[in-house]
Structures are given as structure tokens and as C-alpha cells.
C-alpha positions as CSV (number, residue, x, y, z in Angstrom):
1,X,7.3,-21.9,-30.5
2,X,6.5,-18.1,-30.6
3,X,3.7,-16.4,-32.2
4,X,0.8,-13.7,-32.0
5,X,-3.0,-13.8,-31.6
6,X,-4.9,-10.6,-32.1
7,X,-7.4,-8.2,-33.7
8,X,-5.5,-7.6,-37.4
9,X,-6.5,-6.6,-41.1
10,X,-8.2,-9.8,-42.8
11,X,-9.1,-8.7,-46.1
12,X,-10.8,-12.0,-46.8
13,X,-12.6,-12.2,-44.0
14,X,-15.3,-9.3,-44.2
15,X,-13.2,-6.5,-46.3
16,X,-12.3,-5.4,-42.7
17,X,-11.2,-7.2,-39.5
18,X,-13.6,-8.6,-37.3
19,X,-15.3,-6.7,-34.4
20,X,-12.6,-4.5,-33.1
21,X,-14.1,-1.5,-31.2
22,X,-10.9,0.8,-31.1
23,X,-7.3,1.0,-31.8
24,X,-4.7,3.2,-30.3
25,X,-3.2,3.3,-33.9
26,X,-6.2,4.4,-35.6
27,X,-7.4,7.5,-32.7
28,X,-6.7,10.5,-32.6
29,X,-5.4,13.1,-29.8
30,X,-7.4,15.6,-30.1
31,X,-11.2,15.7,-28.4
32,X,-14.1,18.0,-28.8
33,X,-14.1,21.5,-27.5
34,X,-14.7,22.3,-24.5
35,X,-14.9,17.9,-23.4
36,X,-11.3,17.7,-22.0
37,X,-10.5,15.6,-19.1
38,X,-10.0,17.7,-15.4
39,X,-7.5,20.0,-15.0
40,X,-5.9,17.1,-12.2
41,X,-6.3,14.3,-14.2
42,X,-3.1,15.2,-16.5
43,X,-1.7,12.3,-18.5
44,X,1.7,12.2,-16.1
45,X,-0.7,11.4,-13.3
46,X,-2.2,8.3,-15.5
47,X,1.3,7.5,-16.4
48,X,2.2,7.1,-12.4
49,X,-0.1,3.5,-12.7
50,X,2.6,2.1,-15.6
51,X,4.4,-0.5,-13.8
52,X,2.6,-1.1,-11.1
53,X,1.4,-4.9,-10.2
54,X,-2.4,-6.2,-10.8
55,X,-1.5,-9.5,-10.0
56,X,1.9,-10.7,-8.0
57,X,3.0,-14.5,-8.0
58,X,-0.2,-15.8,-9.2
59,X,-1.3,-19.1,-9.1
60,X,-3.5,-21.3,-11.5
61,X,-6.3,-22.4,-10.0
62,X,-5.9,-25.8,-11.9
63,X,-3.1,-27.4,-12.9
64,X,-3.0,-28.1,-17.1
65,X,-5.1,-30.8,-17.5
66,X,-6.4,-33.2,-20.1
67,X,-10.3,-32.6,-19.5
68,X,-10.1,-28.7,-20.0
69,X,-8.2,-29.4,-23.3
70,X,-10.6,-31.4,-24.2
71,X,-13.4,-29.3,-23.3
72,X,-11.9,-26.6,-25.0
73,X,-11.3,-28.1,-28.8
74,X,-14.7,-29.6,-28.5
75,X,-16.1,-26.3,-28.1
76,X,-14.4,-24.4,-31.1
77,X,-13.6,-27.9,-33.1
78,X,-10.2,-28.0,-33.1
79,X,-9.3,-32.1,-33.7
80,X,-5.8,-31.7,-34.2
81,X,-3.9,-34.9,-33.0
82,X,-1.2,-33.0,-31.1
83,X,-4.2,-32.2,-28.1
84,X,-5.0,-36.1,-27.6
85,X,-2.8,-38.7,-26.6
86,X,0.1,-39.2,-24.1
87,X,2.0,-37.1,-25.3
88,X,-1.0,-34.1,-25.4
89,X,-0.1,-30.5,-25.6
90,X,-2.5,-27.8,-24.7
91,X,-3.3,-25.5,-27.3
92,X,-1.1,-22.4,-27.1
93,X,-4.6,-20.3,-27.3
94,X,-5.6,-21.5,-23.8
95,X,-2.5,-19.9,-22.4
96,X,-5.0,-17.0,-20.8
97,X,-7.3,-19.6,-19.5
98,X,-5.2,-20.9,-16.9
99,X,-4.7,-18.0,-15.5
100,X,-8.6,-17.0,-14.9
101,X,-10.1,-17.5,-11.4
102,X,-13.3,-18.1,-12.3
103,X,-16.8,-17.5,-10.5
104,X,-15.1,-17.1,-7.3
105,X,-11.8,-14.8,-8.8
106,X,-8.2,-14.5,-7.0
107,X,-7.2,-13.7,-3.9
108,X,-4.0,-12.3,-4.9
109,X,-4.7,-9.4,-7.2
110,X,-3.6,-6.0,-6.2
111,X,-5.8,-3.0,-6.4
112,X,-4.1,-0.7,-8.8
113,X,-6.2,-1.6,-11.4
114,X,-9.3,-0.7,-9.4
115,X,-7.8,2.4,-8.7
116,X,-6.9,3.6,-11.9
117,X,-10.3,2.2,-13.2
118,X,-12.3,4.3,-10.3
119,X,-9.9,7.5,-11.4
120,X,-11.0,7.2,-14.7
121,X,-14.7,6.9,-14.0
122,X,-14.8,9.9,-11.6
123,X,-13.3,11.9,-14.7
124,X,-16.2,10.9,-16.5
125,X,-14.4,8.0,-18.8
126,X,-17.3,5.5,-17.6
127,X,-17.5,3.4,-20.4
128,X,-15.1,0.2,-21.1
129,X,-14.7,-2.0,-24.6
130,X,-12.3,-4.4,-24.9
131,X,-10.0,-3.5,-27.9
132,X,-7.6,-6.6,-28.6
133,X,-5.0,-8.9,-27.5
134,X,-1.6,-10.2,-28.0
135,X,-0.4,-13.4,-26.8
136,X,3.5,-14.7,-27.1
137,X,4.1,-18.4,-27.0
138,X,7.4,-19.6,-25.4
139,X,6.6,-23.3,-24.7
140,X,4.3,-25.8,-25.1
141,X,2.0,-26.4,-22.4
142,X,1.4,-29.7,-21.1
143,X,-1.1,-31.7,-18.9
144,X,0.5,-31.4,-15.2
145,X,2.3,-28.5,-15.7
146,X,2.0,-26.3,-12.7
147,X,0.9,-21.9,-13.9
148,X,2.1,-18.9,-12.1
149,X,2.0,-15.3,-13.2
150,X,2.5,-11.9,-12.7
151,X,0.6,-9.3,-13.8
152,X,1.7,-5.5,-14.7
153,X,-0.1,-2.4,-16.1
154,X,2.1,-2.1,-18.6
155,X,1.0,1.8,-20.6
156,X,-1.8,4.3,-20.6
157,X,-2.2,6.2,-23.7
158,X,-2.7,9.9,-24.0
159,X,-6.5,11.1,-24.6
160,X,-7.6,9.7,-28.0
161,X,-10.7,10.5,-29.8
162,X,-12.9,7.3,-31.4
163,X,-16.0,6.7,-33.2
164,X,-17.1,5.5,-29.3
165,X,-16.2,8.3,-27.4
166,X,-12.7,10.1,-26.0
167,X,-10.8,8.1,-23.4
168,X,-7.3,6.4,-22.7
169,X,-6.0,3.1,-23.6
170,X,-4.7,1.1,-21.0
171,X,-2.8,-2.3,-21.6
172,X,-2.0,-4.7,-19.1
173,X,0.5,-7.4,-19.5
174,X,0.8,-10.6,-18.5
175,X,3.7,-13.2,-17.8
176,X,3.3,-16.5,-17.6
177,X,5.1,-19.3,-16.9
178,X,5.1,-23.4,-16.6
179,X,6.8,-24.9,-13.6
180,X,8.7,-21.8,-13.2
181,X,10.0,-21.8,-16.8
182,X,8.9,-18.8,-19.2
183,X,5.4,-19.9,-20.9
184,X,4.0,-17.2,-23.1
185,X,2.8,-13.3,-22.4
186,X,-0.6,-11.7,-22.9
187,X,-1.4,-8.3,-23.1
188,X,-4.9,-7.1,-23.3
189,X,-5.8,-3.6,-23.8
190,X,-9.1,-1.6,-22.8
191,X,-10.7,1.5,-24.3
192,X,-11.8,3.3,-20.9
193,X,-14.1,5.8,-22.3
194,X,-16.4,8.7,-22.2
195,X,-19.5,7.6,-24.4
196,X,-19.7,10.0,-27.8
197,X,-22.6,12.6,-28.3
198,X,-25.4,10.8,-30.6
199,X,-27.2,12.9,-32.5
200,X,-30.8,12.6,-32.1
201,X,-32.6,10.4,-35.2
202,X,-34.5,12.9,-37.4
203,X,-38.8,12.5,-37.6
204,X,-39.8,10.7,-39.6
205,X,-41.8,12.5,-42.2
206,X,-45.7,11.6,-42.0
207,X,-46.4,9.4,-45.1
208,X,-48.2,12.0,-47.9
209,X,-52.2,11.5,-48.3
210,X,-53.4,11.5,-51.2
211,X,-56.0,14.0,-52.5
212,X,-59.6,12.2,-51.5
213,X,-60.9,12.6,-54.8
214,X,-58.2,10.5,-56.0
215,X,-58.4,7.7,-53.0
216,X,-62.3,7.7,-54.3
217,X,-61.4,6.6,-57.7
218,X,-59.2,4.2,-56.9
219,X,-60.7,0.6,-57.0
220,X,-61.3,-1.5,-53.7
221,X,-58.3,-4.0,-54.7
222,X,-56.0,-1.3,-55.6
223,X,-56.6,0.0,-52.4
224,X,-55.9,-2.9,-51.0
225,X,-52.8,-3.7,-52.7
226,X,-51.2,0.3,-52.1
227,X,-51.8,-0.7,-48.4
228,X,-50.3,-4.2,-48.4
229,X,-47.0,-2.3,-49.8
230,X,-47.5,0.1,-47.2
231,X,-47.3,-2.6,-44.7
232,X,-44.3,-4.5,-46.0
233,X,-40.9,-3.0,-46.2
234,X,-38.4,-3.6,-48.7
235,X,-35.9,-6.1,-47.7
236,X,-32.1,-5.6,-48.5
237,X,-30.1,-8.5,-48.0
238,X,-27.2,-7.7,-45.4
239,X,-23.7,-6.0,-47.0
240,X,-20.6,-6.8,-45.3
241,X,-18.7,-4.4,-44.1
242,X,-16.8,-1.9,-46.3
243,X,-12.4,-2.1,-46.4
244,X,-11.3,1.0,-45.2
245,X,-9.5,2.9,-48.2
246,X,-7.3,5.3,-47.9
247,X,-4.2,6.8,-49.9
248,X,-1.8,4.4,-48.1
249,X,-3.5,1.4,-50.2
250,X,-6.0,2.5,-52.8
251,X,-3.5,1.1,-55.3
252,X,-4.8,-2.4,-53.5
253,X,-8.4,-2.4,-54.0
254,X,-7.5,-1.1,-57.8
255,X,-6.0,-3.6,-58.5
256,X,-8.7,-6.1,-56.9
257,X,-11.4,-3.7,-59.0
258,X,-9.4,-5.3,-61.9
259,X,-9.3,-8.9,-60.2
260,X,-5.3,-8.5,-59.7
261,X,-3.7,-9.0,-56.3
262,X,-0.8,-6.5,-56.2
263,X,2.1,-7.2,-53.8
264,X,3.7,-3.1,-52.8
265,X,7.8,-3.9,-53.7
266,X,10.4,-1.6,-52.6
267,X,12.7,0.0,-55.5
268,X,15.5,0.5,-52.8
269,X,15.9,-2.4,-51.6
270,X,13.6,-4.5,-53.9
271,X,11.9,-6.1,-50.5
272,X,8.3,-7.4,-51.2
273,X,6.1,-6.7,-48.3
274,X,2.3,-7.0,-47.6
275,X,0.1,-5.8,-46.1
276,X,0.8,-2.4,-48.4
277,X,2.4,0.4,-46.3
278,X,3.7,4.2,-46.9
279,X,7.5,3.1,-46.6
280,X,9.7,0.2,-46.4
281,X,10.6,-1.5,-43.0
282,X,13.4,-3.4,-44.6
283,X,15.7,0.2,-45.9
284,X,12.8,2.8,-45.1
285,X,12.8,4.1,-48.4
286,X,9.1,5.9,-49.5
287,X,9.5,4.9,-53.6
288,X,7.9,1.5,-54.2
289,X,6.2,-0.2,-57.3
290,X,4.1,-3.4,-57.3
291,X,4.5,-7.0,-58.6
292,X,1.1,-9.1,-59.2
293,X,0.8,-12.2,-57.7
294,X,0.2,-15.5,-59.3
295,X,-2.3,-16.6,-57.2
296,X,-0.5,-20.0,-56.0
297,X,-0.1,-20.1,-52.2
298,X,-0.6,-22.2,-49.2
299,X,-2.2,-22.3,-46.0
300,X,0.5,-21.2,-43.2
301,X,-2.2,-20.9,-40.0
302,X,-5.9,-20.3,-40.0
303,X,-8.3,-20.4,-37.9
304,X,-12.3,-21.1,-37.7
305,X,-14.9,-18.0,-37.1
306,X,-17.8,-20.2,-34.7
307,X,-19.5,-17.1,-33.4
308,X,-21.3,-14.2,-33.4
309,X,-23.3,-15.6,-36.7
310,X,-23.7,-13.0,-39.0
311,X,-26.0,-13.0,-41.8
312,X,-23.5,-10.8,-44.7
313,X,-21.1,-13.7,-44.0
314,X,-23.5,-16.3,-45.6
315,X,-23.0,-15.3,-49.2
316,X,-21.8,-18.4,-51.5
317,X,-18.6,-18.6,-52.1
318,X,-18.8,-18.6,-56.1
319,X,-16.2,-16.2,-57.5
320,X,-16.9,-13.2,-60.0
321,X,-17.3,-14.0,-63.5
322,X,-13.7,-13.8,-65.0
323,X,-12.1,-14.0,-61.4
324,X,-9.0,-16.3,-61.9
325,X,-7.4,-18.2,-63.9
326,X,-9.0,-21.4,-62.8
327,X,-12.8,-20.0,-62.4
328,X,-14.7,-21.6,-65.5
329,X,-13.5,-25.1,-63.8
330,X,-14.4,-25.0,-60.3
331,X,-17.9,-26.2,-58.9
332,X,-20.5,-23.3,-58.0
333,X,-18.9,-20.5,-60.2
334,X,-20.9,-18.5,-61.7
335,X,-22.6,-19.5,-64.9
336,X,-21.8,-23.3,-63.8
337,X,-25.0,-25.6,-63.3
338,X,-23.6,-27.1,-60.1
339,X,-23.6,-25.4,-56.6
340,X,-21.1,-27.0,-55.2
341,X,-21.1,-28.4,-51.6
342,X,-19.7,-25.1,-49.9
343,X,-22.5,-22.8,-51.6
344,X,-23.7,-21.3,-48.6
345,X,-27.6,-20.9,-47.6
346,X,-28.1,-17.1,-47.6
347,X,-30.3,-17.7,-44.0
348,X,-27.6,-20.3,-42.7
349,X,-25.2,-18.6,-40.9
350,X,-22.2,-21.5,-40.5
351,X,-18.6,-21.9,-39.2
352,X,-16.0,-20.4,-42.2
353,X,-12.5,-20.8,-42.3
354,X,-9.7,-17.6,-42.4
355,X,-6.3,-18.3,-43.6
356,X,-3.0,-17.0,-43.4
357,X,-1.8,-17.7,-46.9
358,X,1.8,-17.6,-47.8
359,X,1.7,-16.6,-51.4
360,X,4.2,-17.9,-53.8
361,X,6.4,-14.6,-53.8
362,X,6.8,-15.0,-50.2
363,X,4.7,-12.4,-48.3
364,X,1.8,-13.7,-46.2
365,X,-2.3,-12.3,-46.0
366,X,-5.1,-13.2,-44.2
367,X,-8.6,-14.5,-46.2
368,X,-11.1,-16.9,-46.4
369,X,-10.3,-20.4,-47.3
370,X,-13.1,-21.5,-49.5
371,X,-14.0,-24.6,-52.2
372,X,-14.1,-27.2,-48.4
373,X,-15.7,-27.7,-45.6
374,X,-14.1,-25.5,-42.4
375,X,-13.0,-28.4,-40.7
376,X,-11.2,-30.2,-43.7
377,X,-8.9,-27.4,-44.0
378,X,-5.4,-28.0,-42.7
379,X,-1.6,-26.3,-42.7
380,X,0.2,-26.7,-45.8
381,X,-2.7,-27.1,-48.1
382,X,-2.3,-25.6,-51.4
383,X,-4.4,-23.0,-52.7
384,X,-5.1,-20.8,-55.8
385,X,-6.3,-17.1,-55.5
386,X,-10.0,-16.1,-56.6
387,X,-12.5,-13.2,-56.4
388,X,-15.5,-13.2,-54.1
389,X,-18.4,-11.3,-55.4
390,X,-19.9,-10.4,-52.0
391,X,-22.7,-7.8,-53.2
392,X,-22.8,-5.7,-56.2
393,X,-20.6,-3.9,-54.9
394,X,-17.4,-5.3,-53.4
395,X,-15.7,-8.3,-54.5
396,X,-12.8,-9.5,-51.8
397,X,-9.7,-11.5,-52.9
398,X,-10.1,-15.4,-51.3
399,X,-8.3,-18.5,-51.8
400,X,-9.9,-21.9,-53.0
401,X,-8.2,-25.3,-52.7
402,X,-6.3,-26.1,-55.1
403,X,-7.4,-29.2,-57.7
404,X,-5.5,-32.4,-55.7
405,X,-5.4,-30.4,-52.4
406,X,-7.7,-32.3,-50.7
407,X,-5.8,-35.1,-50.5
């Protein structure tokens, strides 16, 4: 059992990935004038730390056990049957939390991280943000089975520039195993950085007067009325974030302008791929076309967003007018009389499901699952591709269950 958990592009989701502070990928090299690093602190000098042990022959501090399972799928609602019973796994998520030392930490953890860390910091690089992690799954873990672990800074990345601030990446890897058998890996990577200029807000601009003549003609309740809209502001309801588009896959939202999901296919090799990229990783060819997609897929994984609420995500899921071939039919569309059970509150802000939908031609993308409640979603369950109208502005491609898929 193998398989990856980390900070990606889910265009269903919000139009962009959730809260992601940085990636290495997306930086760049080059800082502001004049803001560079010490002349010691050179990048082979960082580079010195890859390699070097955090944590040697680690120990668990509990052995797996049924109550911490338990604990945990209470806590983000995860009921599937393989976590209960005698024959109980732990769910392959949890493979970092048997590894943490709690309140009162480990014993056995080197100081090269500290080190590095207090480097950083004296070259001004005070700041830290998580990033993202990755996490390979080798075995199942089950109750009784004994963690050990070594731990590894495993890169620093040259200086990069981000919206936050300039610093260096620094990922730290993690292996971890069950009873001395290979259990999984997790890296995590950090943004150690030096905090970004902000510019200050500009004054506000004192609100005009008008002439006193005019304020004297004016009527006691109009008076009164200028000065209750004075004294309440306009309220926009909260947008969600905007997809990042670029030349790489304007084609994409295009064709989601249109309320077509278009799947990039190589005229080399004739490989489908998603999502869209500048070249082909089957034959590397640059020349590609596109092939729209029916719509049918299935759910291959998801997973169930709990927390941070946030108030943009609380938009009924009703599709656009027009936006699929199966809109006029389903339950809260637009222009239907029903609102159907999953039409959202606008102030509730509650638990919503993201897919990873295996599409009929084959390729895989990550959305929301909509038309059921979070936690009747399950692997396998068909579903049919619709448009979200998320503001009058962006609409986001999401998959409904399909009629039957319930059952």
C-alpha cells in the first residue's frame, strides 16, 4: 500500500489549493537589491547540514493502539470499518503521529536542526511557515505494532524569493518503520524566512463635507438617513480564492468559461494527462491538443475539509444554468423550486467533501464531491461532472453523484 498526502492543485476545492504558504516550485532565486544573505552564510555552508541526523533510532512513545485510532477517526469522522474490529488497521494518515513526543518531547533528537535553525536566524531568516508534506505508505499499521525511526535533514534550497519574504527551504525526512519492517516516510518542509517589506496602508481620505448651505436645506430625516449610510458599510459576501492562470493552462479555464472540461493529449505519443502541463512526461514532446471529457467518473480517494471554516466555502452547491448535461434534473439547480438537502446556508460554514475523480478517459483531478452529505460519500461511487457558480465571477468544475449512486 503506497501513496502520497500533501499540499496539491484541487481545482474543485477553492479554484486553488488550500492554505499553502510557499512552494519551492513556485519561488524564485533572485531577492531584492541590496537584501542578500551574509557574505558567510553561502549556500555550500547550508548544504553542509544535508544528511545530517535530527533524530537517530527513535522510539514511539506508545505502541499502535486501538484507543488513539479511535480517538483519531472520531475527531475528523472517518467510520470506515477497516479501523474497528480485530482485525483494525490504523489509518495510514496517523503514520506521523506515532512518532511525536508530545508535551514532554524526545530525548533522542540530535541538535543539527537547532543549529541550522539558530544559523538561519542570526542571518536574519527569523520567520518559519510550514509549507507541506509528503508521506509514503509501505504497510499497514496495526494495534501492537512497536514504531522506531530515524530522522534526516534531507535538502536546503538555495535563497528563494515569496510573497512572505526571502529565505531557504529546508526538508527533513523521516523513516519509519513497524517492528523493524519498513512502515512509510514523511517529509515535511519549512519556509525559514526573512519577513517581506509591507508597504505602509495609504490615509484614508477624510470623507468630503458638504457646503453648509446645502446640509441646511436638507430635511431632518434625510439627514438622518445620509448618516445611517454613513454608519453602515456595504457588505460583500466573501469570494473564494482566484485559480492561478497562466500560459501553461489558460486553454483550461477556457474551456471551463464554456462549461467544457478539456483533458491536454499528446500528439506524439497520444498520452492523455491532467493536470495540463507544457510537455509530455510520457515522450517529452511540447505539441499537444485536447480531448473533452464526458463528465462520467468515479470517486478514487477523497477526503473531508473539518477546519479552518471559511465563509466563501458556504456557497450552495447548485450548478450554473446550462452546466451539464444532467443540470435541469438534479435538486437545487438553478431555476428548480427545490433546494435540495446539500444547499448550503451562506452563514453555516460545514464539513465538504474533495475527491480524487478518475474520469472516464482515465486521468485523475481533484474537486468537490457534491449532491450528498460529506460523510455518505465513499470509493467507487459514480459521479457526473457539473459547473459550480461560486460568485459572478468564477464557476469551478465539481462532480455530483450520479442518479443510483447512492445506493
Amino acid at each position: 500500500m503506497s501513496g502520497v498526502v500533501g499540499a496539491s492543485g484541487a481545482v474543485g476545492a477553492s479554484g486553488v489549493s488550500g492554505a499553502r504558504g510557499a512552494s519551492p516550485e513556485g519561488a524564485t532565486a533572485a531577492g531584492r537589491p541590496g537584501d542578500g544573505p551574509p557574505p558567510d552564510l553561502t549556500h555550500e555552508r547550508l548544504k553542509a547540514y544535508e544528511g545530517r541526523p535530527t533524530a537517530a533510532a527513535g522510539v514511539g512513545k506508545d505502541l499502535v493502539n486501538e484507543p488513539m485510532i479511535r480517538h483519531w477517526c472520531e475527531a475528523v469522522g472517518d467510520t470506515h470499518p477497516a479501523y474497528r474490529g480485530p482485525d483494525a488497521i490504523a489509518p495510514p494518515t496517523m503514520l506521523q503521529a506515532w512518532t511525536m513526543g508530545g508535551l514532554s518531547g524526545h530525548a533522542d533528537r540530535s541538535g543539527a536542526y537547532d543549529e541550522l535553525s539558530r544559523l538561519l536566524d542570526s542571518a536574519g531568516y527569523t520567520s518559519i511557515v510550514a509549507t507541506d508534506c509528503e508521506q509514503e505508505y509501505l504497510r499497514p499499521l496495526r494495534p501492537g505494532d512497536r514504531i522506531t525511526f530515524d530522522s534526516v535533514i534531507e535538502s536546503v534550497s538555495e535563497r528563494k524569493t515569496t510573497k512572505l519574504g526571502t529565505g531557504h527551504f529546508i526538508t527533513t525526512r523521516m523513516d519509519i518503520r513497524a517492528d523493524g519492517e519498513p512502515a512509510g516516510t514523511h517529509r515535511f518542509r519549512v519556509l525559514k524566512y526573512a519577513p517581506a517589506a509591507r508597504l505602509p496602508k495609504t490615509a484614508e481620505r477624510p470623507q468630503a463635507t458638504e457646503p453648509a448651505r446645502a446640509v441646511e436645506q436638507r430635511t431632518a430625516a434625510e439627514q438622518s438617513a445620509a448618516a445611517e449610510h454613513r454608519k453602515t458599510p456595504e457588505r460583500r459576501p466573501p469570494r473564494r480564492p482566484r485559480p492561478v492562470i497562466n500560459r501553461d493552462n489558460a486553454g483550461f479555464w477556457e474551456g471551463v468559461r464554456g462549461h467544457r472540461l478539456l483533458i491536454q493529449r499528446c500528439t506524439g505519443c497520444r498520452t492523455l494527462r491532467f493536470p495540463w502541463l507544457p510537455g509530455c512526461n510520457a515522450c517529452g514532446s511540447p505539441d499537444w491538443d485536447t480531448v473533452e471529457a464526458s463528465g462520467a467518473g468515479t470517486v478514487f480517494s477523497y477526503v473531508v475539509m473539518h477546519h479552518p471554516p471559511f465563509p466563501a466555502f458556504t456557497v450552495p452547491d447548485q450548478p450554473a444554468d446550462g452546466a451539464g448535461p444532467d443540470a435541469a434534473a438534479v435538486p437545487g439547480a438553478a431555476g428548480s423550486d427545490a433546494a435540495g438537502p446539500d444547499a448550503a446556508d451562506p452563514g453555516a460554514a460545514s464539513p465538504y467533501a474533495v475527491g480524487l475523480i478518475e474520469l472516464a478517459e482515465g486521468v485523475r483531478m481533484v474537486s468537490n464531491i457534491v449532491g450528498i452529505p460529506y460523510d455518505k460519500v465513499r470509493i467507487g461511487m459514480p459521479v457526473r461532472l457539473e459547473f459550480l457558480r461560486a460568485d459572478e465571477e468564477l464557476e469551478l468544475p465539481v462532480f455530483r453523484v450520479a442518479e443510483g449512486g447512492e445506493g
